[in-house]
Backbone as a printed PyTorch tensor [residue, N CA C, xyz], in Angstrom:
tensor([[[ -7.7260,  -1.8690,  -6.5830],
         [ -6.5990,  -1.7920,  -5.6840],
         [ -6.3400,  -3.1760,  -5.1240]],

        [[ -5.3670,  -3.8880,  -5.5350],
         [ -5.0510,  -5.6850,  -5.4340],
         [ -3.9310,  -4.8980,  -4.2240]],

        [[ -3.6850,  -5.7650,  -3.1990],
         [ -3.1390,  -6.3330,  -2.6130],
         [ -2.4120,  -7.8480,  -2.9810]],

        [[ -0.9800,  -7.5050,  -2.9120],
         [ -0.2090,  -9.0840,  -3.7330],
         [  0.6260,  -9.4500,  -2.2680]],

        [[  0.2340, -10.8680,  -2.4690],
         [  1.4870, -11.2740,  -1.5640],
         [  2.0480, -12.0990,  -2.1460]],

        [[  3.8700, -11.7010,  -2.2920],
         [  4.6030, -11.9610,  -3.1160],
         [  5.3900, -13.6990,  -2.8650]],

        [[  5.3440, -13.3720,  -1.1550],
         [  6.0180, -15.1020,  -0.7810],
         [  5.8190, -14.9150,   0.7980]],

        [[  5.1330, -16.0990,   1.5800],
         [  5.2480, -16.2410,   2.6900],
         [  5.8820, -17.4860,   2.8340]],

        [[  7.0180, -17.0170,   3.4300],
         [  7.6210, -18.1990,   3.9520],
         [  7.1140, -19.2920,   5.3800]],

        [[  6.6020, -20.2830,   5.3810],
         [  6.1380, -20.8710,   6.3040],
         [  6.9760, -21.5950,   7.9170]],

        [[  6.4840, -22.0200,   8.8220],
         [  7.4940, -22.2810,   9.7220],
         [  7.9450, -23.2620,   9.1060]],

        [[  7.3600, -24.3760,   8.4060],
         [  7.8600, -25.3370,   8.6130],
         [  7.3860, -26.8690,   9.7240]],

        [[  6.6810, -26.3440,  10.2780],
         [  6.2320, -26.8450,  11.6810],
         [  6.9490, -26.8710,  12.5080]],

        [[  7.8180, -25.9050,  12.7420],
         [  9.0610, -25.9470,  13.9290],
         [  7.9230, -25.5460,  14.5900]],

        [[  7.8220, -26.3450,  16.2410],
         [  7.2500, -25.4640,  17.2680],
         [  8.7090, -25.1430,  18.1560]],

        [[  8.1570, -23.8450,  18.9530],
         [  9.2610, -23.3990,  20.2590],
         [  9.9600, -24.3590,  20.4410]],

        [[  9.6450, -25.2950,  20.5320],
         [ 10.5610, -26.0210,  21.5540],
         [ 11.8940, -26.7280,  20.8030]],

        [[ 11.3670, -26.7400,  19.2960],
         [ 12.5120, -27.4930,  18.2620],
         [ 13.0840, -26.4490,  17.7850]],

        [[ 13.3980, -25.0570,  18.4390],
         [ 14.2210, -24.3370,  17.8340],
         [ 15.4700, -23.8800,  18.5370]],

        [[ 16.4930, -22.8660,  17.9330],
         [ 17.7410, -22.9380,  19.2470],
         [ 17.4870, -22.1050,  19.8280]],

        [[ 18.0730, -21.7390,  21.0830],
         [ 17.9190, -20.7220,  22.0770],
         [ 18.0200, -18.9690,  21.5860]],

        [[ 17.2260, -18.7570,  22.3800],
         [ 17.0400, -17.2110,  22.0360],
         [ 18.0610, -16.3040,  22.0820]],

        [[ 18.3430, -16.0660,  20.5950],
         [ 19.8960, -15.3010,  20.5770],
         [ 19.5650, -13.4270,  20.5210]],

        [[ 20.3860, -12.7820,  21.1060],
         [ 19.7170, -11.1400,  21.0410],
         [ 20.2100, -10.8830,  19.6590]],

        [[ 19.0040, -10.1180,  19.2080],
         [ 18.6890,  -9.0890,  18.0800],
         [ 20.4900,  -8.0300,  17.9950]],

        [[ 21.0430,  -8.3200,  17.1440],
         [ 21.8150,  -7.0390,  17.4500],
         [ 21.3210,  -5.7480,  15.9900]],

        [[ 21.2010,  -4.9170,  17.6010],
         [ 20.2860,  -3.4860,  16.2160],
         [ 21.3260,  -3.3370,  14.9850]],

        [[ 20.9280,  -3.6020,  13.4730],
         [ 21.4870,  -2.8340,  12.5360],
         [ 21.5590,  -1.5450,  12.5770]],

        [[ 23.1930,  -1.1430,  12.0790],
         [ 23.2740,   0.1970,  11.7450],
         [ 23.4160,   0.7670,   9.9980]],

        [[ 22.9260,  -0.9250,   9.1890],
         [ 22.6530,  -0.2410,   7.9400],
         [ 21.9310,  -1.6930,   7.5550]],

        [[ 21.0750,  -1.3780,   6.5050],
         [ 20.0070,  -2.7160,   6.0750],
         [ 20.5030,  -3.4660,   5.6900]],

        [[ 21.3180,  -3.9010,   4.9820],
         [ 22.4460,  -5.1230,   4.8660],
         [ 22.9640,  -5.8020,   6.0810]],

        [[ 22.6560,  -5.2960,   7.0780],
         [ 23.0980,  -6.0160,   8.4730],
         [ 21.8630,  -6.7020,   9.0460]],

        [[ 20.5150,  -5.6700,   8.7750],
         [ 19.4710,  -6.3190,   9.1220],
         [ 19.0680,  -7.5580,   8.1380]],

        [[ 19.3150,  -7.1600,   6.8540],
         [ 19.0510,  -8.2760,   6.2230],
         [ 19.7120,  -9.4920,   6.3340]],

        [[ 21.0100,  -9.3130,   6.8210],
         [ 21.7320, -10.5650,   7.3200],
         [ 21.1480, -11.3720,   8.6940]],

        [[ 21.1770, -10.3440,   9.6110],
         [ 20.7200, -10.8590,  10.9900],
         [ 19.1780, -11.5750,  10.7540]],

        [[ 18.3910, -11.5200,   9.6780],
         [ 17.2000, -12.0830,  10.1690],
         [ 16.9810, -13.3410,   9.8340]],

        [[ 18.1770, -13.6980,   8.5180],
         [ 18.2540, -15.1170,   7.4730],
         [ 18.3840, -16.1710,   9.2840]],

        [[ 19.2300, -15.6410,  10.2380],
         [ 19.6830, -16.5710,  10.7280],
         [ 18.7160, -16.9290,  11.9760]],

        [[ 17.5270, -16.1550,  12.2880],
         [ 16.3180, -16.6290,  12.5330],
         [ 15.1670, -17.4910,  11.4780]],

        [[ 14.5000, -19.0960,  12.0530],
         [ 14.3120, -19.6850,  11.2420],
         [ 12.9020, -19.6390,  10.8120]],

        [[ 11.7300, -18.6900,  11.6260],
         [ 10.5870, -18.3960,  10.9530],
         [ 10.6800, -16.4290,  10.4840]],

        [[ 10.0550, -17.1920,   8.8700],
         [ 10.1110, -16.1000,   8.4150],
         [  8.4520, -15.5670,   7.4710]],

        [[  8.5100, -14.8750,   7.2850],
         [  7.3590, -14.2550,   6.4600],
         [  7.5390, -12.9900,   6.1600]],

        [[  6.9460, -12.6770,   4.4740],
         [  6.9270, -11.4510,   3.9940],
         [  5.6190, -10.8340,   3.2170]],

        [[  5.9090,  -9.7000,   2.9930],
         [  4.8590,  -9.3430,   2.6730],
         [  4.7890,  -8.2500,   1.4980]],

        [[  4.5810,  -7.9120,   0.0510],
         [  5.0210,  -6.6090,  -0.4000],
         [  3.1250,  -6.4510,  -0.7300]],

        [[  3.2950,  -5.1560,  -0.2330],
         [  1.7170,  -4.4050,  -0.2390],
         [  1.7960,  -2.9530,  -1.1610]],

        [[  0.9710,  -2.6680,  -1.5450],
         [  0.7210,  -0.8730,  -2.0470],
         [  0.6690,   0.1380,  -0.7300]],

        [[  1.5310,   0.4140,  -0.5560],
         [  1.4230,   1.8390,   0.4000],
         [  0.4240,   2.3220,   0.4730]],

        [[ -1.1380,   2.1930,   0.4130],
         [ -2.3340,   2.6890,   0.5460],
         [ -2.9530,   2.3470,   1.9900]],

        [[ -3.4800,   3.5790,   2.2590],
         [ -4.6240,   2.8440,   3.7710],
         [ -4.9280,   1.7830,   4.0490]],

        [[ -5.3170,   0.8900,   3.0810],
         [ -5.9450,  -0.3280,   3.1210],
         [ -5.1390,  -1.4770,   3.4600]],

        [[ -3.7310,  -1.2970,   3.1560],
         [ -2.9080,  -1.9480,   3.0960],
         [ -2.5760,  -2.0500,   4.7030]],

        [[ -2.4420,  -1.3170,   5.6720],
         [ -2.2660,  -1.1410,   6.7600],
         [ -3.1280,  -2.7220,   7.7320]],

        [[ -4.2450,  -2.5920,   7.4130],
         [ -5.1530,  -3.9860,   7.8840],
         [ -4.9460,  -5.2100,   7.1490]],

        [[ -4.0980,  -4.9530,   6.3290],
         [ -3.5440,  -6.6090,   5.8500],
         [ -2.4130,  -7.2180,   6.5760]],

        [[ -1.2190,  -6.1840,   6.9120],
         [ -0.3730,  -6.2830,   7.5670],
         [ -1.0180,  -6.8970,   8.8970]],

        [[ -1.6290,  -6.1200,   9.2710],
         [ -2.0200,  -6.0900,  10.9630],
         [ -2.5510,  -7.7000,  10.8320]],

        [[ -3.1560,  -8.3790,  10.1660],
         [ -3.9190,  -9.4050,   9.9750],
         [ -2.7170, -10.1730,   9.7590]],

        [[ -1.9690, -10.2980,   9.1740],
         [ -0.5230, -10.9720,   8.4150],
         [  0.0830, -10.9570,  10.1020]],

        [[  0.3350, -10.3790,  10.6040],
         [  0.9340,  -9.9260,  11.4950],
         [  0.7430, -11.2330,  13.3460]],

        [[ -0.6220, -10.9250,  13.0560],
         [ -1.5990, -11.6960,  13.9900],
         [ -1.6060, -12.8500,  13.7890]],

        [[ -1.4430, -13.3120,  12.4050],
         [ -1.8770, -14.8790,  12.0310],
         [ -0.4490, -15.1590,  11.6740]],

        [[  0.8570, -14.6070,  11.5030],
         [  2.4300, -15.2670,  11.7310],
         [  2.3880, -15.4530,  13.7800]],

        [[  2.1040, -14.6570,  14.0510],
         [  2.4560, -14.8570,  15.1230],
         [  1.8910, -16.0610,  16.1220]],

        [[  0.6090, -16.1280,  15.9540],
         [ -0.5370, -17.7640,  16.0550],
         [  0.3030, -18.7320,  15.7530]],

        [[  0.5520, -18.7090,  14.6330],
         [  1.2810, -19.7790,  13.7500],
         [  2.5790, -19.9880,  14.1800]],

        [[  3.1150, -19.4270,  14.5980],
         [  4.6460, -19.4630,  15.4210],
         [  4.3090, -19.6070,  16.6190]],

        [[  3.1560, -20.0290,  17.7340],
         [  3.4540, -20.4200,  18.8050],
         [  3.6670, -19.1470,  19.7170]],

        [[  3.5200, -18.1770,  19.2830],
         [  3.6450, -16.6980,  20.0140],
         [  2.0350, -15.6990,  20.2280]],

        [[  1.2430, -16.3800,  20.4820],
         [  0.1880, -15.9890,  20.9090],
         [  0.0810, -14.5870,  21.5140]],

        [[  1.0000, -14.8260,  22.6250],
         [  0.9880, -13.6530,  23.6340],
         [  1.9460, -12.9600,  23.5700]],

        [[  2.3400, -12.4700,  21.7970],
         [  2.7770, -11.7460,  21.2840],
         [  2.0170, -10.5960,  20.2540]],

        [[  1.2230, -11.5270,  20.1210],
         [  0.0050, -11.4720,  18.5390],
         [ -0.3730,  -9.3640,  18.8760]],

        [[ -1.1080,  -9.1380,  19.9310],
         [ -1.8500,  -8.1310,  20.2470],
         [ -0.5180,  -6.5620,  19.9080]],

        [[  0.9980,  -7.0180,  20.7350],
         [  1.8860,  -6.1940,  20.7610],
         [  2.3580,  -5.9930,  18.8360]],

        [[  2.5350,  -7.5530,  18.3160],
         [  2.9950,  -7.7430,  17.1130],
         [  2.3340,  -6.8960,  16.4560]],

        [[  1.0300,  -6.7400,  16.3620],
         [  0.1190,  -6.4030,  15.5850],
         [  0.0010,  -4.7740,  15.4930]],

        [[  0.0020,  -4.2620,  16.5260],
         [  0.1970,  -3.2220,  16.9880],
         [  1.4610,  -1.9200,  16.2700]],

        [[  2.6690,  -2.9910,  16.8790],
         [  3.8060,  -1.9920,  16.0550],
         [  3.3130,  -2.7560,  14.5460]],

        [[  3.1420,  -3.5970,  13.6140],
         [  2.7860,  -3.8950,  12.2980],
         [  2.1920,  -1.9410,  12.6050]],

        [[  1.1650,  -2.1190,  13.0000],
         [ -0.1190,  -1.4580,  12.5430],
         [  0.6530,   0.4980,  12.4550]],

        [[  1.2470,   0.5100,  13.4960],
         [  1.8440,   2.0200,  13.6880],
         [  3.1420,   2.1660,  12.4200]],

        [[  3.7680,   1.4350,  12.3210],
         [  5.1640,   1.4760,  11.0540],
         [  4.5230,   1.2490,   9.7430]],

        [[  3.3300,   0.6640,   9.2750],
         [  3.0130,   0.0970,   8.0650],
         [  2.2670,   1.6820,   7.8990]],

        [[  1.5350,   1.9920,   8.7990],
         [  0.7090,   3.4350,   8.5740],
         [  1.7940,   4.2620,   8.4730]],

        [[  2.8030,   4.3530,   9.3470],
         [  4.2680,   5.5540,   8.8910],
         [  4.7160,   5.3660,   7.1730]],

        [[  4.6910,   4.4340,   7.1850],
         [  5.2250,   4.0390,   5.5510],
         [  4.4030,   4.2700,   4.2290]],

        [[  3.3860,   4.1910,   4.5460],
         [  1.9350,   4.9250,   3.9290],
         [  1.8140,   6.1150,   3.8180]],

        [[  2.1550,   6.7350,   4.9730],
         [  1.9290,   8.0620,   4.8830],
         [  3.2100,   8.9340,   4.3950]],

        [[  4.5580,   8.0400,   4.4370],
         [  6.2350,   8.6130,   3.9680],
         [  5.6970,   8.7930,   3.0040]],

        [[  5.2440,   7.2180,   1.9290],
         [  5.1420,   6.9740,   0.6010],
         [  4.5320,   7.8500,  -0.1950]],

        [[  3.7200,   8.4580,   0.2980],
         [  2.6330,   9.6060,  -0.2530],
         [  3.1490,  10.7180,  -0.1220]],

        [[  4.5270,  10.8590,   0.7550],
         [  4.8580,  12.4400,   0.6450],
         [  6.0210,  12.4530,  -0.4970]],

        [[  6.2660,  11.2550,  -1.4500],
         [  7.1610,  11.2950,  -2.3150],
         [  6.7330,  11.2760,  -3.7520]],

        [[  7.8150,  11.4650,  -4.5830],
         [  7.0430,  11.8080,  -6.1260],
         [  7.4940,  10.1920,  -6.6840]],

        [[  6.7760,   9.4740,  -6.9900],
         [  7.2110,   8.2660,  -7.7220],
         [  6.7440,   8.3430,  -9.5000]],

        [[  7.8340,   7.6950, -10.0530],
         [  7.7370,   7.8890, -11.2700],
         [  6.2120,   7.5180, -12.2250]],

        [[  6.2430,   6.0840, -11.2140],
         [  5.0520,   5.2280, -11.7120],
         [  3.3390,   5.8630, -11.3640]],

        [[  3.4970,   6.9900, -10.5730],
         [  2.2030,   7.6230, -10.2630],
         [  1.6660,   8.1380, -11.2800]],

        [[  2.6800,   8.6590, -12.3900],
         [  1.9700,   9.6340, -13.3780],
         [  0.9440,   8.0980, -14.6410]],

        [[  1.5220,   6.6620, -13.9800],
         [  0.4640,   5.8130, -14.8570],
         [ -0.5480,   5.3600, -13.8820]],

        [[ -0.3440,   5.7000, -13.2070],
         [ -1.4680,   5.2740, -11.7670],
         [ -1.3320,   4.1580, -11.1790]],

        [[ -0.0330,   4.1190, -11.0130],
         [ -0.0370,   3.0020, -10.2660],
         [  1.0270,   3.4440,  -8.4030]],

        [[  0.4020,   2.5760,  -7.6290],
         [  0.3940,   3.1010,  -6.1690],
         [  2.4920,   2.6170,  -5.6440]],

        [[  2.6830,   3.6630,  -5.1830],
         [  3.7530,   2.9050,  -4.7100],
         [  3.5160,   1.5990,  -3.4950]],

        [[  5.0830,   1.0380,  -3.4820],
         [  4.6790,  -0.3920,  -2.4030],
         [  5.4610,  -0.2930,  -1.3360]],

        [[  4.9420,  -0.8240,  -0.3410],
         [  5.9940,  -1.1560,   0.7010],
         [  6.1190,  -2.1310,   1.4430]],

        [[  7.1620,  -2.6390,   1.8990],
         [  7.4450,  -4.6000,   2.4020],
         [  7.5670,  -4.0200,   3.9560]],

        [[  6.8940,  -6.0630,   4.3460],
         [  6.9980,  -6.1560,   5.8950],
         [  7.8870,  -7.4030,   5.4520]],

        [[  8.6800,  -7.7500,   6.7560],
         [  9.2070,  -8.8580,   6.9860],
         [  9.2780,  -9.0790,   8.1990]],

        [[  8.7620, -10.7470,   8.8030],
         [  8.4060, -10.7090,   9.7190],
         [  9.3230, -12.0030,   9.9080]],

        [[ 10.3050, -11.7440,  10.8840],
         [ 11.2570, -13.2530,  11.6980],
         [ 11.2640, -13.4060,  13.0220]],

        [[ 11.3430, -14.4100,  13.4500],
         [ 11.3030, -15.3480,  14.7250],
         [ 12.1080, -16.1040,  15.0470]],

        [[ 13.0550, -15.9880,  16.2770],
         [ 13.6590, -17.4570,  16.7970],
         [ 12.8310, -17.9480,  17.4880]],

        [[ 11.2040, -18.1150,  17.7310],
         [ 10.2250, -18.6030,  18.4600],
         [ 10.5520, -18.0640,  20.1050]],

        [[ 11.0690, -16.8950,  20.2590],
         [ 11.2180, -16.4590,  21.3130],
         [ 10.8700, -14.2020,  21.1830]],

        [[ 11.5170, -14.0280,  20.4490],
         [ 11.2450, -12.5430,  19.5930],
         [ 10.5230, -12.5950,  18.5630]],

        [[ 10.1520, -11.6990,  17.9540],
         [  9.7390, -11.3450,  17.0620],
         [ 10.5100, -10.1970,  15.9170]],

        [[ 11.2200, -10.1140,  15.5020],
         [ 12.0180,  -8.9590,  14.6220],
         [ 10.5360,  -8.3130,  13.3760]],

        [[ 10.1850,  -7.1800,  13.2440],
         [  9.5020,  -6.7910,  13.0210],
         [ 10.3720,  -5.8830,  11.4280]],

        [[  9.7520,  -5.5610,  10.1740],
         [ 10.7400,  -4.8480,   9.5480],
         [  9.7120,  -4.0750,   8.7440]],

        [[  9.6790,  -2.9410,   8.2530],
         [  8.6260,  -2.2720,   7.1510],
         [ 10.0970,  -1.6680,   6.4440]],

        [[  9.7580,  -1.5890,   4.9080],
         [ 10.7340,  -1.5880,   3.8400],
         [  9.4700,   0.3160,   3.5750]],

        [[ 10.0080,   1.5390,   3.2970],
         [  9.1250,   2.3920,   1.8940],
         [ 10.1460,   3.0210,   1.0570]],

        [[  9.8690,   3.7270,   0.5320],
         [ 10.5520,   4.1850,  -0.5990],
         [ 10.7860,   5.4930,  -0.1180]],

        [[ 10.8710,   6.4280,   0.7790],
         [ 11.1840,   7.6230,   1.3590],
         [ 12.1340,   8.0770,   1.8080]],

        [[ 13.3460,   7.7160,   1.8280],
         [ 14.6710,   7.8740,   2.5050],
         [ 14.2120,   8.6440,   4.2510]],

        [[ 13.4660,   9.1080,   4.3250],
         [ 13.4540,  10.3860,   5.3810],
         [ 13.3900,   9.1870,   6.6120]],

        [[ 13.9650,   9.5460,   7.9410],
         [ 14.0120,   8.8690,   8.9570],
         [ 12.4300,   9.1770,   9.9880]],

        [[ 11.7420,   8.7140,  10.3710],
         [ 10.6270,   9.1540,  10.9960],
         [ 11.4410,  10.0770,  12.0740]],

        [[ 10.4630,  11.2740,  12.2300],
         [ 10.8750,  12.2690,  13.2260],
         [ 10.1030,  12.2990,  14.7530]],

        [[ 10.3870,  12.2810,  15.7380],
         [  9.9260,  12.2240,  16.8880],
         [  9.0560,  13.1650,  17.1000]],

        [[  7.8460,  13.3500,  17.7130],
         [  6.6740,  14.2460,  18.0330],
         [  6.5100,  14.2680,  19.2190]],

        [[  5.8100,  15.6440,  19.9120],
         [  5.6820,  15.8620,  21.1910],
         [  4.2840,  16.0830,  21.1530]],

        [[  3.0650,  15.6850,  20.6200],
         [  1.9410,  16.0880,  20.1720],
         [  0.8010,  16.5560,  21.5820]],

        [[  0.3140,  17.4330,  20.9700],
         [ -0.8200,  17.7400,  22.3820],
         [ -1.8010,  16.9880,  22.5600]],

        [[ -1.8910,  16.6590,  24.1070],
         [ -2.7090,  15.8430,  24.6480],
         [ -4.2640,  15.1300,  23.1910]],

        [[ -4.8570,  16.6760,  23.3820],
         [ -5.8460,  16.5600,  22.2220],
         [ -6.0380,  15.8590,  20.6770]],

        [[ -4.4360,  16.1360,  20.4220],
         [ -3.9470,  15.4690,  18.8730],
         [ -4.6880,  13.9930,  18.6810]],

        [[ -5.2290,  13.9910,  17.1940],
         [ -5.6430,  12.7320,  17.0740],
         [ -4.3680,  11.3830,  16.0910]],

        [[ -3.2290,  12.2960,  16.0440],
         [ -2.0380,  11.7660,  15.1840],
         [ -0.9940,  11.8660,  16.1370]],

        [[  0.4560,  11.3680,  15.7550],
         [  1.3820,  11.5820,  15.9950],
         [  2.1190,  10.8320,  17.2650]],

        [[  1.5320,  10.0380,  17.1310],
         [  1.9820,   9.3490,  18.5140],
         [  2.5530,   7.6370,  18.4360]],

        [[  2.3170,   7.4800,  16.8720],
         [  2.9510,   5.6950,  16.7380],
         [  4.2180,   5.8390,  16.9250]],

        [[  5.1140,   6.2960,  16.8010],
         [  6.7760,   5.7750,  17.0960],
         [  6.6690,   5.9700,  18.6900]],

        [[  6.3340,   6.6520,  19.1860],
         [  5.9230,   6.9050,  20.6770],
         [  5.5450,   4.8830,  21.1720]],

        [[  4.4430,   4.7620,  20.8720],
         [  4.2990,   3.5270,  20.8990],
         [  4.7940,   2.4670,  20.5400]],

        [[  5.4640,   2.5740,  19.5550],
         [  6.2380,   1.4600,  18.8700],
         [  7.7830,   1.3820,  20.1040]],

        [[  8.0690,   2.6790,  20.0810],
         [  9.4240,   2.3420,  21.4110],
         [  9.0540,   2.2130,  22.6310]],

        [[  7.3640,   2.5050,  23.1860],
         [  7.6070,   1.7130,  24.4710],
         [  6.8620,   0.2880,  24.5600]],

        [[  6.4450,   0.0430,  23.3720],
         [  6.4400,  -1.8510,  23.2300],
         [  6.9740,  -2.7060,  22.6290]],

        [[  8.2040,  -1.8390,  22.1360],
         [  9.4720,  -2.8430,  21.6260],
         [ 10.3080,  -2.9910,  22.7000]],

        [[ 11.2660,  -3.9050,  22.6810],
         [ 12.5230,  -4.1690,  23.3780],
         [ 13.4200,  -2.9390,  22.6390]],

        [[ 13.4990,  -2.9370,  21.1040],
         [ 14.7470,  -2.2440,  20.5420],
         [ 14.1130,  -2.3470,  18.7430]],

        [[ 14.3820,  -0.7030,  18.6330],
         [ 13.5700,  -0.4540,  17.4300],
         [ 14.9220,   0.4540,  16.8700]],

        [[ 14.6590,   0.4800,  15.2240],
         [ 15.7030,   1.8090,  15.0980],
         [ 15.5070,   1.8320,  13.4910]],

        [[ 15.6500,   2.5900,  12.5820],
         [ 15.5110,   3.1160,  11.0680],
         [ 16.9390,   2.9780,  10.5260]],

        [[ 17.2690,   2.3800,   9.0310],
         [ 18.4040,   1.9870,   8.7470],
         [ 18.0470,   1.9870,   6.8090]],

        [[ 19.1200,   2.6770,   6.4140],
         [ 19.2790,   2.7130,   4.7030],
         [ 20.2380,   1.8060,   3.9220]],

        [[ 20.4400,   1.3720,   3.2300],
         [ 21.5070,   0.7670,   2.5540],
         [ 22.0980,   1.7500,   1.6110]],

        [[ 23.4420,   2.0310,   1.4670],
         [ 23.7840,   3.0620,   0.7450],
         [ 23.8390,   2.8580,  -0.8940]],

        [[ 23.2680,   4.2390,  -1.4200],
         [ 23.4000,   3.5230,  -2.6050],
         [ 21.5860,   3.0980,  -2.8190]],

        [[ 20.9950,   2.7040,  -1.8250],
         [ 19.4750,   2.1000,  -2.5740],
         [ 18.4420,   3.2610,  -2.4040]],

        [[ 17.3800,   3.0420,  -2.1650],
         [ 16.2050,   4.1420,  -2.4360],
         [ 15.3770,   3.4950,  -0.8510]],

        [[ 14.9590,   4.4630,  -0.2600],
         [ 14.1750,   4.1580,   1.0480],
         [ 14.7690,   3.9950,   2.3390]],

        [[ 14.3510,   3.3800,   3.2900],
         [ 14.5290,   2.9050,   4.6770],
         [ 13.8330,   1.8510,   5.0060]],

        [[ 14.4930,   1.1130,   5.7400],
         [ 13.4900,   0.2810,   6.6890],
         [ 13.5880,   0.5580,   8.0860]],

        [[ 12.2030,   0.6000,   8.6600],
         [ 11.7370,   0.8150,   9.9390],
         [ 12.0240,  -0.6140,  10.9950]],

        [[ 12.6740,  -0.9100,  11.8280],
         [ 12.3580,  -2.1870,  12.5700],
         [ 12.2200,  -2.0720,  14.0050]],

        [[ 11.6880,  -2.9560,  14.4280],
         [ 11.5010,  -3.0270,  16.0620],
         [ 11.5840,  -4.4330,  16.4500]],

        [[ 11.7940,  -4.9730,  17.2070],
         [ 12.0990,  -6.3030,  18.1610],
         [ 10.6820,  -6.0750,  19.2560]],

        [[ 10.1220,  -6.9630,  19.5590],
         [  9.2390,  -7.5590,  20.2740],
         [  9.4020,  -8.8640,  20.8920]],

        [[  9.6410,  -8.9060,  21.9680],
         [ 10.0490,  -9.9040,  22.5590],
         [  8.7020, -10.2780,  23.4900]],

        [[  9.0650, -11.6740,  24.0820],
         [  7.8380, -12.1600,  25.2620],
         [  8.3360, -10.9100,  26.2050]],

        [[  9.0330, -10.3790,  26.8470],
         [  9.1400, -10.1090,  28.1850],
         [  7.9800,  -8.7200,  28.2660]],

        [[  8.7970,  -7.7270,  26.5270],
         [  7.8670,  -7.1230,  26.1950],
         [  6.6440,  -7.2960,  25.8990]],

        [[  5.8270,  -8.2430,  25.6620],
         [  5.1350,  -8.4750,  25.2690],
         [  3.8490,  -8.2890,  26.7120]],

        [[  4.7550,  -9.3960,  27.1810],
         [  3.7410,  -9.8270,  28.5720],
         [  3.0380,  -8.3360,  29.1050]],

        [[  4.1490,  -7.1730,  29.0950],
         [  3.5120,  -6.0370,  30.0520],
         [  2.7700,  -4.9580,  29.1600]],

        [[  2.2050,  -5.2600,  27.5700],
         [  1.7150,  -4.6910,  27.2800],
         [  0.8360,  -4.4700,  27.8510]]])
């Protein structure tokens, strides 16, 4: 079970301070918008993984060490976090679907993309499931069901978006310092 990483895009050595002012996230209402809005933030990184368990702690690690690296430290713990709750949603979509390539054994995949105006963080998980994550009211006791719960009260602004015409969803959330600070 390889884990590939396909291209990380590097800062560059932009620190905070050589970048432009912090422009707001405007939420996509279809992935072609998100994919536009993030070109025009200038740190970027990606990631395409196998939808497997394992894959979940690469992200989270990917996640932690873009955010170091961008000068967002006291982002890293929140960043890592929603990584960790959306990459496990996408894992677990991926597995409730029939993919063609299973019957040769091979795992389906799913992408992170991770951008920065050195002030936010835009957060993105790509799976192959069309289905929108559904909201849960889970009992106290439950040992599941509670990451989108978390992911919306340590984002600024999160929301699920398809491109018409393609196969899947992407999951995104915004993480900002302000959010960040009161994790």
């Amino acid at each position: 079970m390889a884990i590939s990483i396909n291209e990380v895009v590097p800062s560059r050595g932009l620190a905070p301070a050589r970048l432009r002012p912090a422009r707001p996230f405007t939420p996509p209402q279809r992935l072609d918008q998100t994919l536009a809005g993030m070109q025009e933030w200038p740190l970027r990184s990606y990631l395409e993984l196998l939808a497997v368990p394992a894959s979940v702690r690469a992200a989270r690690s990917h996640a932690r060490n873009s955010a170091g690296e961008w000068h967002l430290a006291d982002l890293a713990d929140t960043v890592e976090l929603i990584v960790s709750e959306i990459t496990t949603n996408a894992v677990r979509a991926s597995a409730s679907i029939e993919h063609d390539d299973a019957r040769h054994g091979e795992y389906p995949r799913m992408r992170l993309w991770l951008t920065s105006d050195g002030h936010s963080v835009l957060i993105q998980v790509w799976d192959g499931n069309h289905r929108h994550p559904a909201g849960q009211d889970p009992p106290p006791d439950a040992e599941s069901g509670r990451g989108m719960l978390l992911v919306e009260s340590l984002s600024t602004q999160y929301g699920c978006c398809q491109r018409a015409g393609q196969v899947g969803k992407v999951i995104w959330a915004v993480c900002s310092q302000e959010a960040g600070a009161t994790a």
